[in-house]
N, C-alpha and C positions, 0 to 999 in steps of 0.2 A: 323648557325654556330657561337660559341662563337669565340670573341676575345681571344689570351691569348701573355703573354710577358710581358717582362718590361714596355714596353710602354702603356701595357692597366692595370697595377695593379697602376700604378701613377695617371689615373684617377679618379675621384671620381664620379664614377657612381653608380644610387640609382637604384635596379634589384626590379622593382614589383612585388608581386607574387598576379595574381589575384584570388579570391575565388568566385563563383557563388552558392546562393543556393538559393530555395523558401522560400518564407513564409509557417511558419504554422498556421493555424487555426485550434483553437478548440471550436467546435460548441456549440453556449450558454452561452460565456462565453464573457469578451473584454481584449482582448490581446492587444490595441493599445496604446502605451507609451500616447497622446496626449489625449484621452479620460479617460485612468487611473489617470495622471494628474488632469482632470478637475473634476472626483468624488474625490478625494482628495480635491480641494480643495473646493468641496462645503461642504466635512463635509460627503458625504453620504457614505464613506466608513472610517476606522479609520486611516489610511496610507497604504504604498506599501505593506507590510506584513499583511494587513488584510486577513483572510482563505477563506474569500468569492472571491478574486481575484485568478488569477493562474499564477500571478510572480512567479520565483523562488524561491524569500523570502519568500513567501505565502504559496509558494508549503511543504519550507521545516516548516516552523512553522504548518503546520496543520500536522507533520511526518514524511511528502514523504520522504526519505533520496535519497540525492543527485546518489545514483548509479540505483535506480530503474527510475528517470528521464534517466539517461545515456542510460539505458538499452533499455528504451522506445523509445528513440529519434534513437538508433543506430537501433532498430528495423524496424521503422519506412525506415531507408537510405535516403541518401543526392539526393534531385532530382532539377530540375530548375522552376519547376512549382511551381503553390501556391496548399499549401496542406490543406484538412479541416477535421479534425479526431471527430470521437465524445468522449464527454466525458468520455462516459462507457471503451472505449479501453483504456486511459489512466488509469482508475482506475484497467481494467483488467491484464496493464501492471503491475502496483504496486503489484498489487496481485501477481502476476507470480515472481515477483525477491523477493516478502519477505517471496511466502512458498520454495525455495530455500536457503533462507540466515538466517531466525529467528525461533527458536524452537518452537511449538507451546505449551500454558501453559494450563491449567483449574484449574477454583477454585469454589468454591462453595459460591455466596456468604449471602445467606439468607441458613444455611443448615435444613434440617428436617431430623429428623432419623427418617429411616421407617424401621418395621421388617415384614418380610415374617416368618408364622404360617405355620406350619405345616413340613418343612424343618426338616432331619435330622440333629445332632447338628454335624456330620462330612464333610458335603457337607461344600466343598470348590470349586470354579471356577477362575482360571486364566485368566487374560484380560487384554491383549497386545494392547496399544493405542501407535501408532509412533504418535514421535513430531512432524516430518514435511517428507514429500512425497521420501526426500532425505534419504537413510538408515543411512548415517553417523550419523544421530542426536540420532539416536536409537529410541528404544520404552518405554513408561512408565508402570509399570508393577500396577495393581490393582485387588487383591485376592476380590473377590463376598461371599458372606457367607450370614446369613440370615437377618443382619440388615446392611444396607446402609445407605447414605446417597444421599437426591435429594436437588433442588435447591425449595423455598417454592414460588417463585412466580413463577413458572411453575407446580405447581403440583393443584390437586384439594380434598378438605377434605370431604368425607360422613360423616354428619352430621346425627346419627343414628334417632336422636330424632325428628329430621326436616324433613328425609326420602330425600334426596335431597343433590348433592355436596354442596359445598360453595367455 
């Protein structure tokens, strides 16, 4: 039962609010303030924000934005125990909140232009690529016809003279 009344708003009483929660662990990695510390200071890591750690600083200088950890932690839920996640679900977490949140792009960056022989010079084909899983973002639209283009370090070149790709 609370106190209430004049007589108890004139005291100055401090009302704790206690918070319980486990530790997390993430497998592979060292999350202990005291260990992160002492590779810091031997030099084997560059400081707190090196991408090789999984500070939060770390987290977000390697990208992670701050709502995909949220997302991951609140998925996870608040328990008392100690928790020890493997690394893969945290990356699989990031993955799940940024094909929700960020358009997906393509580009070419070595291009080859290749032409298909034999094709009528009307053939046209439309090719609907969505940006991201969510419709809102829409689709990118790319008409097919007889010359394209590919990416040259994925592709392979018959060398007629050689008899053999390259």
């Amino acid at each position: 039962m609370w106190a209430s009344g004049p007589a108890f708003e004139k005291l100055t009483i401090l009302i704790l609010n206690f918070f319980r929660y486990g530790r997390l662990n993430i497998t592979g990695t060292v999350l202990s303030k005291r260990k992160i510390r002492e590779l810091v200071e031997k030099n084997h890591v560059r400081g707190w924000d090196d991408p090789r750690l999984y500070t939060l600083i770390a987290l977000q200088r390697r990208g992670i934005p701050p709502g995909a950890i949220l997302a991951f932690v609140n998925e996870l839920g608040v328990t008392k125990a100690k928790t020890n996640i493997q690394t893969v679900r945290l990356e699989q977490g990031v993955r799940r909140y940024l094909e929700s949140t960020v358009p997906r792009l393509m580009l070419v960056l070595e291009p080859l232009k290749v032409v298909i022989e034999g094709l009528p010079e009307e053939h046209e084909e439309m090719v609907e690529v969505p940006f991201s899983k969510d419709p809102t973002f829409g689709v990118s639209g790319n008409t097919d016809t007889d010359i394209f283009t590919a990416n040259l370090s994925n592709s392979c070149i018959m060398s007629p003279s050689l008899g053999r790709y390259t």
